[in-house]
N, C-alpha and C positions, 0 to 999 in steps of 0.2 A: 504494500500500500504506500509506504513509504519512497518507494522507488517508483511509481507511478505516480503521485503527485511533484515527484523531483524531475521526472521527464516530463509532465505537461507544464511543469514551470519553463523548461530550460525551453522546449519544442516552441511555445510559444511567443516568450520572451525575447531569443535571439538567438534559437539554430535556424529555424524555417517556418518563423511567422507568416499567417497569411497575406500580413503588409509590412511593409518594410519599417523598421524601429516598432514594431510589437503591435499586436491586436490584441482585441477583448476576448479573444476566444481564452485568453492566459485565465480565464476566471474561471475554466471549468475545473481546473484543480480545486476551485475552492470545497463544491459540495464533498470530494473526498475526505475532508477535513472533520465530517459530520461522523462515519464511525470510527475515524481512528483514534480515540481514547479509551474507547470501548473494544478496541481491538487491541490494542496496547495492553488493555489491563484482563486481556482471555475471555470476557464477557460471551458465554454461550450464543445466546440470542442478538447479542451484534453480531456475530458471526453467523447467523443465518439469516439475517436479514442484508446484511452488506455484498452477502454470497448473490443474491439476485440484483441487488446496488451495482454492483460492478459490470453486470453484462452491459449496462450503457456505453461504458466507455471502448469495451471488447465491441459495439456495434461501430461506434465512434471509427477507432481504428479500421474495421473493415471498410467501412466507407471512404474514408481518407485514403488506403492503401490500394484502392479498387481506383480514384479517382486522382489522387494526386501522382506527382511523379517527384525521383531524384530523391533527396535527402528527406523530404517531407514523407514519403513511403516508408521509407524507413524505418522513420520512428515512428509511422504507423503500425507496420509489423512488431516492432517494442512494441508497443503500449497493446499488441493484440498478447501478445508472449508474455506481460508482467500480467494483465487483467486474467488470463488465463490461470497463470500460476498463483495467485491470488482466491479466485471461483474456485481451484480444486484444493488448493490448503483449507480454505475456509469452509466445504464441504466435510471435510475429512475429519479437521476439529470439531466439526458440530458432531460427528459420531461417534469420535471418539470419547467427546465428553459427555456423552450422553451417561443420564441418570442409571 
């Protein structure tokens, strides 16, 4: 999660914004910001709820990697490959921690 909100800072910011010196797309990191203290601190139920939270941006990225090209693709393939590893950690804990 951590590493997904540190790539849509940078992606946005100033690797391959969609305009030049930065857009407001930089604010989609922000909603990630909503379960990761609750993911931080092991919370069960953030972790099942954040497990379905995350396919937006795992859509995000297909779309982006289907449509843009060069460096921008890229780190759409990132941000398909952390969202992913992310959806199946947080699957896994939810089972594991299970009652």
């Amino acid at each position: 999660m951590i590493a997904l909100i540190a790539l849509c800072l940078a992606w946005e910011g100033w690797l391959a914004p969609l305009r030049p010196g930065g857009s407001l797309l930089i604010l989609k990191a922000a909603p990630l910001l909503l379960p990761l203290f609750g993911i931080l601190r092991g919370k069960r139920y953030t972790y099942q709820w954040s497990s379905m939270f995350i396919l937006l941006w795992f859509t995000e990225g297909i779309v982006r990697a289907w449509s843009d090209g060069g460096l921008a693709a890229r780190l759409a393939v990132a941000e398909i490959a952390l969202s992913l590893v992310f959806f199946f950690s947080a699957i896994f804990y939810a089972r594991l921690s299970r009652r």
